[in-house]
C-alpha positions in Angstrom: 82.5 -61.0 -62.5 79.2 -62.2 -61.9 78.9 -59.3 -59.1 79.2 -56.7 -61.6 76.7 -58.5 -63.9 73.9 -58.2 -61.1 75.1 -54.6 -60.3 74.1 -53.8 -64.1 71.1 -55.6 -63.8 70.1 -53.7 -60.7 71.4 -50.0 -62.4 69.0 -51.0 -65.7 66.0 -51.6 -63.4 66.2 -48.9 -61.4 66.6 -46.9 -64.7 64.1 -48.1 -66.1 61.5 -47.2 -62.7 62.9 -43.9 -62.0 63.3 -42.9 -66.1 67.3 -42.2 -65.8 70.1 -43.9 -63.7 70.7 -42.0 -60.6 69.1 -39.0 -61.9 68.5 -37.3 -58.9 71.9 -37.9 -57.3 73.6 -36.8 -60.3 71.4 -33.8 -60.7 72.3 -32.9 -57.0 76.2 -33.4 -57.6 75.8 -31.0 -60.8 74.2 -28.2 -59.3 76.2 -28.1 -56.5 79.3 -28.3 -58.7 78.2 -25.6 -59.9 78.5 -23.4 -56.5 76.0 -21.2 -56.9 71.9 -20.5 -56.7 70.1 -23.2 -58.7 66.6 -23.5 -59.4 66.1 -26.8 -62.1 63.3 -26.4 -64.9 62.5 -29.8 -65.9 61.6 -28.4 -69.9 59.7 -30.7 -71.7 60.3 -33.5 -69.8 58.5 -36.8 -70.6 59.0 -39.0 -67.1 56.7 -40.5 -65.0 55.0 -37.9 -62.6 56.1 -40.1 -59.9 59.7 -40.1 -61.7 59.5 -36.3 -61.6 58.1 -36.1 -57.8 61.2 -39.1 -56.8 64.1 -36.6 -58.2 62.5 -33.2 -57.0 62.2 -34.9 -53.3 65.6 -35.9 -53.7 66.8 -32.4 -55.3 64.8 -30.8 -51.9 66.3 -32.7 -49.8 69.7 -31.2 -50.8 68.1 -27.1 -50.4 67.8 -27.1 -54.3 64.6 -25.5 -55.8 63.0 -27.2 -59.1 60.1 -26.8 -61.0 58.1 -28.1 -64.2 58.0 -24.9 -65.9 59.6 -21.7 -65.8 57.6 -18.7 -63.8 57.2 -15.3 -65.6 60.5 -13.9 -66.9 62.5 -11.5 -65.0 66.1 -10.1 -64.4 66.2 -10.8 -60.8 66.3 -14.9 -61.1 67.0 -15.2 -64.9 71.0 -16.6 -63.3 69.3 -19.1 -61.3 67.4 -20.9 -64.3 69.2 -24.3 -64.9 66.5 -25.7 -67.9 67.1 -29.7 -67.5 65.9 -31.4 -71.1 65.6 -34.7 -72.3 66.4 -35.8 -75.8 64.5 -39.1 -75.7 61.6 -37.3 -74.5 59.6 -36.4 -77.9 59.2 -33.1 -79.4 62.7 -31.8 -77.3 64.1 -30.7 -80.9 61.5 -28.6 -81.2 61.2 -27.4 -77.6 65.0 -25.9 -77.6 63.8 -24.6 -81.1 61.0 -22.1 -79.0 63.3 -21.9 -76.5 66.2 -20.3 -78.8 63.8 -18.1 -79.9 63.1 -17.1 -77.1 66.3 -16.4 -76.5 66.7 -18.8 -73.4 69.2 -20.2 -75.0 72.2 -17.0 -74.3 73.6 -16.4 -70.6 72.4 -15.9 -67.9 70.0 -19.3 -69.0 72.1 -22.9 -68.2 71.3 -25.8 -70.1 71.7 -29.4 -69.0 70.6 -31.5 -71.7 70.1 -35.7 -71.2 70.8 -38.0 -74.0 71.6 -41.8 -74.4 74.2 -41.3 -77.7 76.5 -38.2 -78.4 74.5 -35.4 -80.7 77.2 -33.2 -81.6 78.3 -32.2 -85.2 75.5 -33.8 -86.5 72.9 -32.3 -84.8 71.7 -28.2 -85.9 69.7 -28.0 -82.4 73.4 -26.2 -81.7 73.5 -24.1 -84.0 72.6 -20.9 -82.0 74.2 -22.0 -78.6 77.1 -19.8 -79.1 79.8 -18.2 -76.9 77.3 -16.4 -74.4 75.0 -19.8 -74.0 76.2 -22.2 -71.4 75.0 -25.8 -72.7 76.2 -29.3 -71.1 75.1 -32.5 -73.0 75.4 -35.5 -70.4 75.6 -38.6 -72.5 75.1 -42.0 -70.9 78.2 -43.6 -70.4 77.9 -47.3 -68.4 76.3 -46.4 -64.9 76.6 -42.7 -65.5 77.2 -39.7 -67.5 80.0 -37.7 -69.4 79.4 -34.4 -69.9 80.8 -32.4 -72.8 80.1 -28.6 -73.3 78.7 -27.2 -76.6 78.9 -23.8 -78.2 79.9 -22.3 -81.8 82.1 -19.3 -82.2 79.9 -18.0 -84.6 76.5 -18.8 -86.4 79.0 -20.7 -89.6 81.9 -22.2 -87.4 81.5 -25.7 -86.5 80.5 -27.0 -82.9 83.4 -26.9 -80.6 83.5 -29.3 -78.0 85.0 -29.3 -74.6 85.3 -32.4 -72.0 83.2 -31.2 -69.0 83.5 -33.6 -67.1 82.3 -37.4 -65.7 80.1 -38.8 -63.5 80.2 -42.1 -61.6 78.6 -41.7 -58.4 81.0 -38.9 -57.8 81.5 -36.0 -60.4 84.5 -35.1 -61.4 85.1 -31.6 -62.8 87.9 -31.4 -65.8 87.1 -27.8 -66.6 90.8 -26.3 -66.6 88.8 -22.8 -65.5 85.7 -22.0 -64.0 84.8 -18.9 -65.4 83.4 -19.1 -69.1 85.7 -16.0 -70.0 88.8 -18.3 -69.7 87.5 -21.4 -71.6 85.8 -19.4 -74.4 88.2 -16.1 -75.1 89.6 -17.6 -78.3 87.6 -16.8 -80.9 89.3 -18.3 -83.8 89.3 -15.3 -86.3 85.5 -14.3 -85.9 85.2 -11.0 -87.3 84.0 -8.4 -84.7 82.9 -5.5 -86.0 82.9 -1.7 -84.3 80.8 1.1 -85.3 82.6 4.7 -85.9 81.2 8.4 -85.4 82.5 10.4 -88.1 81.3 13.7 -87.7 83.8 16.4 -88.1 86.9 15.1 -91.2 86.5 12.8 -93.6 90.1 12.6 -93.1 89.1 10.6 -89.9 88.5 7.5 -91.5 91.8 7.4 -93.2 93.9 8.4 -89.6 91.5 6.3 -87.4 92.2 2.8 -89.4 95.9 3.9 -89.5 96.2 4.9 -86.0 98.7 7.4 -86.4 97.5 10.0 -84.1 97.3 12.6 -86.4 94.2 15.3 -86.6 93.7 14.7 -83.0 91.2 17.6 -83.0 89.1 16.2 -85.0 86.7 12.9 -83.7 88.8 12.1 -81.1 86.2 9.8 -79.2 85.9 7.5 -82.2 89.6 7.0 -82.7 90.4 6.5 -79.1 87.7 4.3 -78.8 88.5 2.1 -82.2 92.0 1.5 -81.2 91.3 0.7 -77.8 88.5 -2.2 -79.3 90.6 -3.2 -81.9 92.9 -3.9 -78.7 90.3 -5.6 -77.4 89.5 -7.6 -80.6 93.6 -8.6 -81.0 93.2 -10.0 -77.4 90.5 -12.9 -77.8 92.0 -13.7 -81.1 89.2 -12.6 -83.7 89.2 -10.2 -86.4 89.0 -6.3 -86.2 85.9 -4.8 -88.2 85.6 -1.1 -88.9 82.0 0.3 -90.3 81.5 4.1 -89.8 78.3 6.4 -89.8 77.7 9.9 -89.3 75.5 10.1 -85.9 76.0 8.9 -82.6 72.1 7.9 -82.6 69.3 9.8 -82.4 65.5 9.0 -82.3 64.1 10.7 -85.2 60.4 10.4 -86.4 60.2 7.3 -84.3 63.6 5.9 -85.9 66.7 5.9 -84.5 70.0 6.7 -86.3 73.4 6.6 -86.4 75.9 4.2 -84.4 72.3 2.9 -82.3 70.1 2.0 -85.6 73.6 -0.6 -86.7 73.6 -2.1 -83.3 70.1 -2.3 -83.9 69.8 -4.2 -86.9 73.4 -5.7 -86.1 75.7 -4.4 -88.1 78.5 -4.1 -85.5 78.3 -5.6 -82.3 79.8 -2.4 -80.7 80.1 1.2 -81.2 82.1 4.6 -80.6 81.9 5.9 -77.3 78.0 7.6 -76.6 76.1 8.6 -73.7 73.8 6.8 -71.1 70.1 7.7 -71.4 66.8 6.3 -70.7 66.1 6.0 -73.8 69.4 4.2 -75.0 69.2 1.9 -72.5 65.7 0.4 -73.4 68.0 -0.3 -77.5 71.1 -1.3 -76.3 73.5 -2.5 -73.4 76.6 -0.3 -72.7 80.0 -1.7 -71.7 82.8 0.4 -69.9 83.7 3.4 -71.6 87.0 3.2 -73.5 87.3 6.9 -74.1 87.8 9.5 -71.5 86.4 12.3 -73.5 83.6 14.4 -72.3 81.4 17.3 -73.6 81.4 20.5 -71.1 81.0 23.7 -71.7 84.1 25.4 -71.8 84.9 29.0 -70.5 87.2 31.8 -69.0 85.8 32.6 -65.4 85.0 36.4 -65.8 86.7 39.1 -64.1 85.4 39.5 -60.2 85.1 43.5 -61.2 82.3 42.4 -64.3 80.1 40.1 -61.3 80.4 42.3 -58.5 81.6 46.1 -56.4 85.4 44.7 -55.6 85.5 48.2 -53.8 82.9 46.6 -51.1 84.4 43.4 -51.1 87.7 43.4 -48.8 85.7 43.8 -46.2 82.9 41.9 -44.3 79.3 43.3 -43.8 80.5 43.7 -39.5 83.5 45.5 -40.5 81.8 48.1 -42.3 79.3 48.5 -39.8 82.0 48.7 -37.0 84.3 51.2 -39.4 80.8 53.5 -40.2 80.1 52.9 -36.1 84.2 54.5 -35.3 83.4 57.3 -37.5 80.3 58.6 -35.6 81.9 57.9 -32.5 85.1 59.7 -33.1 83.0 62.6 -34.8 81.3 63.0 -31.5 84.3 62.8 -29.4 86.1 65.0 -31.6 82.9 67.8 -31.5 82.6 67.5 -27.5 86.5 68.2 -27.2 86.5 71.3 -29.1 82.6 71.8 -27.2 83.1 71.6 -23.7 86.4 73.7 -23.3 85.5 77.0 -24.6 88.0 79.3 -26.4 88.1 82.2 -28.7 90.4 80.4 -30.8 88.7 77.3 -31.5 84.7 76.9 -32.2 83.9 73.8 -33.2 80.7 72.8 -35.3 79.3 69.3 -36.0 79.9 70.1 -39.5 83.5 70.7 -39.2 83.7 67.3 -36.9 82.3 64.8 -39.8 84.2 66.7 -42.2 87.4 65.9 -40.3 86.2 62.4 -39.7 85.4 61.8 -43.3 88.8 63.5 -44.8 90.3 61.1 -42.1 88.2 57.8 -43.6 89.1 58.8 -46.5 92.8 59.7 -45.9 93.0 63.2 -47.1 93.7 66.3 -45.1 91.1 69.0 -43.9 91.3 72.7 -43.6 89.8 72.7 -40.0 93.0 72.2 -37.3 92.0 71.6 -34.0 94.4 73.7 -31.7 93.6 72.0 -28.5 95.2 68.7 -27.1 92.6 66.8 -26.1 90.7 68.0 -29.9 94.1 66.6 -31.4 94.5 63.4 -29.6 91.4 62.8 -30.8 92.4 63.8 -34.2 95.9 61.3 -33.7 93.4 58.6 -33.1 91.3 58.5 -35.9 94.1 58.7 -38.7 96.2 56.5 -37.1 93.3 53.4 -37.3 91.7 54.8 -40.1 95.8 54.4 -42.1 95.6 50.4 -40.5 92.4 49.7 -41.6 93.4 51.7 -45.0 97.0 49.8 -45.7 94.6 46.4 -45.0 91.9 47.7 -47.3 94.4 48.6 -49.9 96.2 44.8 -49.5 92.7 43.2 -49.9 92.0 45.4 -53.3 95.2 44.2 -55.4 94.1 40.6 -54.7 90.7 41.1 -55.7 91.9 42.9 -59.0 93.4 40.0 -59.9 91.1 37.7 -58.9 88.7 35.7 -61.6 85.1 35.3 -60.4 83.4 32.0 -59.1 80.2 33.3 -59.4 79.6 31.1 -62.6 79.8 27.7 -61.1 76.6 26.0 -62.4 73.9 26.4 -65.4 71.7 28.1 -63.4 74.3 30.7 -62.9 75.6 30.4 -66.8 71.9 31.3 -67.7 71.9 34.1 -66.0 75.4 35.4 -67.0 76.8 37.9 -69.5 78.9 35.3 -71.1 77.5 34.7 -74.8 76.9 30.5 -75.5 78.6 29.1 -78.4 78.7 24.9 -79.5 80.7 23.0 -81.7 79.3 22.9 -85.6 79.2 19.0 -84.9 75.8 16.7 -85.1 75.5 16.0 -81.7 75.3 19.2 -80.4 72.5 20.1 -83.7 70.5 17.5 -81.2 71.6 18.4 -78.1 70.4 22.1 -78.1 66.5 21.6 -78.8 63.9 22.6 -76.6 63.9 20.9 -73.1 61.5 20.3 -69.8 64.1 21.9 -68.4 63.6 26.1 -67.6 67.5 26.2 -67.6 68.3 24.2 -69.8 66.1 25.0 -72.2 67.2 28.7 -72.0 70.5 28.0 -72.9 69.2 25.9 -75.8 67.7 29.3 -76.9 70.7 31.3 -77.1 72.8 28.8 -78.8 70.0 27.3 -81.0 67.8 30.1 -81.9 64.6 29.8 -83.7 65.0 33.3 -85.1 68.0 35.0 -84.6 71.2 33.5 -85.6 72.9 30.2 -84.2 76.0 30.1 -82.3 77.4 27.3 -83.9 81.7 27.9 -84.6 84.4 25.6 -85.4 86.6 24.7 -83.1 89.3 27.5 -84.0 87.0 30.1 -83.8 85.2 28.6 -80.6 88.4 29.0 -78.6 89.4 32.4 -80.5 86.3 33.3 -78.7 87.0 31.8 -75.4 90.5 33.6 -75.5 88.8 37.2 -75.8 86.9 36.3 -72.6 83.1 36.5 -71.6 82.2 33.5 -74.1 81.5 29.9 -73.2 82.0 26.9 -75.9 80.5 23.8 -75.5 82.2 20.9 -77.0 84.7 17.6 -76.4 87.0 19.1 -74.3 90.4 17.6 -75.1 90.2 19.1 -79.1 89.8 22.5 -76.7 92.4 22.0 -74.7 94.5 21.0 -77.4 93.8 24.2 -79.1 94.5 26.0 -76.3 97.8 25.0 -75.3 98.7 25.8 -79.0 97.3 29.6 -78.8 96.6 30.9 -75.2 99.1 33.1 -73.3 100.4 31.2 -69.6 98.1 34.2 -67.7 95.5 32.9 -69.8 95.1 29.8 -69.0 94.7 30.3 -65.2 90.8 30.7 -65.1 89.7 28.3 -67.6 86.0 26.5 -66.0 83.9 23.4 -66.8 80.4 23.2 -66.7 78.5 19.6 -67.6 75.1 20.4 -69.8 74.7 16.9 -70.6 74.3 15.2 -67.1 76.4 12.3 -68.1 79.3 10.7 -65.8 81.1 9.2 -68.8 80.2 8.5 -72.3 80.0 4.5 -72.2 80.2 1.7 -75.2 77.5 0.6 -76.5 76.7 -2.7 -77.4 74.4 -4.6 -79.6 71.7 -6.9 -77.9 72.3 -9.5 -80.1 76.2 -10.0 -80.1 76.9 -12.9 -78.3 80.2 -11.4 -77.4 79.3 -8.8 -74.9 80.2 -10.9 -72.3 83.8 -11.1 -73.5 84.4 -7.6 -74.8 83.1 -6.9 -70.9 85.6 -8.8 -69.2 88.5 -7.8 -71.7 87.7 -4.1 -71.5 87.8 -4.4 -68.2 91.2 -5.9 -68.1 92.4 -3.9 -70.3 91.9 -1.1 -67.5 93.3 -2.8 -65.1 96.6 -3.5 -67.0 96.9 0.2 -68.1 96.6 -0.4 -71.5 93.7 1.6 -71.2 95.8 4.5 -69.6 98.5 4.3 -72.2 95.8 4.6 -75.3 94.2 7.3 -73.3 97.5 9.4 -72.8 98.3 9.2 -76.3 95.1 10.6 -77.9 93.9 12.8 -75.0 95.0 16.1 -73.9 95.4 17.4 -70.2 93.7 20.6 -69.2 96.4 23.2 -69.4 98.1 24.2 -66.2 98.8 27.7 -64.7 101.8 28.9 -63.7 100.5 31.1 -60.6 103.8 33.6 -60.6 102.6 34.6 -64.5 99.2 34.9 -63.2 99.7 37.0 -60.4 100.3 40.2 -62.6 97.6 41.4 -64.7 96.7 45.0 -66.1 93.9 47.0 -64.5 91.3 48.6 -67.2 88.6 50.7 -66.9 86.2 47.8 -66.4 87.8 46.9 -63.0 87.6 51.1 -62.4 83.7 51.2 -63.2 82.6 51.5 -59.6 84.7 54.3 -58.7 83.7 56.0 -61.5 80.7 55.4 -60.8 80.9 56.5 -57.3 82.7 59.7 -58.8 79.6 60.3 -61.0 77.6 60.2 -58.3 79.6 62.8 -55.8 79.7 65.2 -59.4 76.0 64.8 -59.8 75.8 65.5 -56.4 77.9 68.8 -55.7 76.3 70.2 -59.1 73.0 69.6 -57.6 74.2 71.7 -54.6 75.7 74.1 -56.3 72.5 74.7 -57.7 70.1 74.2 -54.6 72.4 76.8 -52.9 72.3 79.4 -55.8 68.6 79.2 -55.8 68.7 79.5 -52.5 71.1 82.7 -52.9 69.2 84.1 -55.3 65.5 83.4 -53.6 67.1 85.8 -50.3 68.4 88.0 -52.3 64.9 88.6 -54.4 63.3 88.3 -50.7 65.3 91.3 -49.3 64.8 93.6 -52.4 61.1 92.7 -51.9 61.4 93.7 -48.8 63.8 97.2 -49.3 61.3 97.8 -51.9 57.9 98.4 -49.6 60.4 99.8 -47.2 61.0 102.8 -49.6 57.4 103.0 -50.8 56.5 102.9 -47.3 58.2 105.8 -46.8 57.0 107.5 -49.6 
């Protein structure tokens, strides 16, 4: 007995040289407990400076950094900080005051805070430590410490506290998890509220909160998004909030609106479904998107005949040039046949050679008939290949009939289209088509959002009306689109629809509020949520596939007089042609003819 009594004698002097028993060992087992990088603030700490230099040495001695104050703040090391305080020291109330202010007090910032007697309920220097702050209080106990963790569900809820663990020269961890998702997912009924876009039906509000999956073509994001969160909500036992607003969030006259002004003043600590920008990201944090839905703009690929000749198409530039290359060679074979053996019978011109040639190419017949064999070999030849290279050329035009362009592929190439540009009547897209840096973009913004000819802004049943009839691109959430289409578009129809991204963004994300301390959470659980297809099951329910083709409908489509416009234009040409001729060879006629009476004329008088 008397052995222990001098061991406590000995632990109370050397606590009373080096400010704390076995401070520096216990610091050492703590951090690396912890398992991973540490760098110890000592805030506000009142020791000795030869107390201070004692445990740093011993903390450097086992490779882990400390300091007396913290360095200028950044995101890089803000997970390393472990802030050590002291609540004998004086003025350590107030210094976690500043520091909670400073908002040292929420992850990624540790606390380990030293104190002879517990300080729990009765103490409000927890009162903002909640879920997202990571606060151990090590209380004296005989010759060493028990830890206990700290936090508050909420700002109103009482302290909750949680064994962390001993420490008698060895630490012992009771944690029943490591990760702070595990030990802190209960809630216990804290409200959590969620933001809602309401943009296009008032009727929304009342089919969102029910969840019956009814008006899916109207604000689908928002009620995709709300029943996944309220998922989410269920799962770390708190209660489901709905507030709603009219905007996804724009920056207006230096204010911002919508779903990002109440995350902003925190009115929800997270909102419908928006997209990632610059601009965003400097208000708010985003969380993984709930809602697959994305904004494209939406359109029938137009007919190959309306973006290019299909008549010069089958073939490759080198085939041409070969085919034109056969045609002069055979017209020169065909002209030296009927050349170099001479007859009475048979004369032939290089006129009547291309003429042959061509009616060949062309595969119609000829007045001129060669009557000797090597002439009609010859002849044999050329409409033989030219009737291959026909029945191939003939093959490669029903395809290309049938064929829907590709030739509209990205927004340079929709700018420079025929298609007319259309948008959703919905707020976002009000914002969305303004003037941009962008020469391409900012183009489009012009046709759709005209400064003085009319908008092109339709609902959505007139928007697909219009992408039915062809040559018309709508932008808006594509699943209302495809909904609509599945309801009104033919099978052949649906076989060229296209997708074009005007926004730039991968995904819309969630946002979140900056000053929810339940990010964190709602992180982890909407992650899991994904993982356990909970997520994919919400997802199929309120989303709608892009239709599928069926390619033996497809295959069989009528040819108009658009697909016909180069022929006829050809034809147009060849009319234009002969008539110009025709009249080149009557002036002609008629010049010789006023020539020779000219001449007959001063014959006579001559004579006379």
């Amino acid at each position: 007995m008397d052995i222990w009594k001098l061991g406590a004698i000995i632990w109370l002097f050397k606590s009373h040289v080096e400010g704390r028993a076995g401070i520096g060992k216990f610091l050492t087992s703590f951090v690396d407990n912890e398992r991973k990088p540490t760098t110890v603030v000592f805030h506000g700490i009142c020791w000795n400076n030869s107390v201070k230099l004692h445990v740093m040495k011993e903390l450097s001695k086992a490779g882990i950094r400390s300091s007396q104050s913290m360095s200028k703040r950044t995101s890089l090391i803000d997970h390393t900080v472990l802030l050590l305080a002291d609540l004998n020291c004086t003025g350590t109330d107030d210094l976690i005051i500043n520091a909670t202010q400073r908002e040292l007090h929420r992850l990624p910032y540790r606390w380990l805070v030293l104190s002879d007697a517990p300080r729990f309920g009765r103490s409000s220097l927890w009162d903002l430590f909640l879920v997202d702050s990571e606060l151990v209080l090590a209380t004296v106990d005989g010759a060493g410490y028990s830890m206990t963790e700290v936090y508050k569900p909420s700002p109103t809820s009482p302290a909750i506290l949680t064994p962390r663990g001993t420490f008698h020269h060895v630490l012992t961890d009771t944690r029943p998890h490591r990760e702070l998702f595990r030990r802190r997912r209960d809630l216990m009924g804290v409200p959590l509220t969620i933001t809602n876009t309401i943009q296009e039906s008032n009727s929304s509000i009342y089919h969102l909160l029910q969840e019956d999956s009814l008006e899916l073509e109207h604000d689908l994001i928002s009620k995709n998004s709300y029943t996944l969160a309220k998922v989410a909500f269920l799962t770390l036992n708190s209660t489901p909030v709905a507030t709603f607003t009219n905007s996804f969030g724009y920056l207006q006259n230096g204010q911002w609106t919508g779903v990002i002004k109440e995350l902003l003043e925190y009115n929800a600590d997270i909102g419908t479904n928006v997209g990632m920008s610059q601009s965003r990201l400097k208000q708010v944090m985003f969380l993984d998107p709930l809602d697959n839905g994305r904004a494209r703009f939406i359109f029938r690929q137009p007919a190959l005949s309306l973006t290019a000749n299909i008549f010069s198409l089958p073939f490759s530039p080198d085939v041409w040039i070969a085919t034109g290359l056969s045609s002069f060679v055979a017209g020169v074979a065909y002209y030296l046949s009927t050349r170099l053996i001479k007859t009475r019978a048979e004369k032939g011109t290089v006129r009547d050679a291309y003429l042959l040639t061509m009616s060949a190419l062309s595969q119609q017949g000829c007045e001129v008939q060669p009557r000797h064999v090597s002439a009609r070999i010859v002849l044999w030849v050329v409409f033989t290949s030219m009737m291959a290279l026909y029945a191939a050329y003939g093959a490669n035009i029903v395809v290309l009939l049938q064929a829907p362009s590709t030739s509209v592929n990205s927004l340079a190439t929709l700018a420079k289209s025929k298609l007319a540009l259309g948008a959703a009547d919905v707020n976002y897209n009000h914002f969305l088509f303004r003037a941009s840096s962008d020469p391409v973009r900012n183009d489009i913004a012009k046709r759709i959002n005209s400064d003085k000819g009319p908008k092109a802004f339709y609902g959505l049943t007139e928007g697909v009306e219009k992408i039915r009839k062809g040559l018309f691109a709508f932008h808006s959430v594509v699943e209302p689109v495809y909904r609509q289409i599945d309801r009104t578009f033919q099978e052949k129809e649906k076989c060229d629809l296209m997708e074009l991204d005007y926004i730039g963004y991968a995904a819309f994300h969630v946002p979140g509020s900056k000053k929810s301390p339940y990010l964190e959470l709602l992180r982890v659980t909407f992650k899991r949520l994904r993982e356990v297809g909970i997520k994919s099951a919400v997802n199929f329910r309120y989303e709608a596939r892009r239709p599928s083709c069926k390619e033996s409908i497809a295959m069989f489509s009528s040819v108009g007089i658009t697909e016909m416009r180069p022929v006829l234009i050809f034809m147009a040409y060849g009319v234009a042609l002969s008539v110009a001729v025709t009249a080149a060879e009557l002036l002609v006629f008629h010049a010789n003819r006023y020539r020779l009476r000219q001449q007959r004329l001063a014959v006579q008088l001559g004579r006379i």
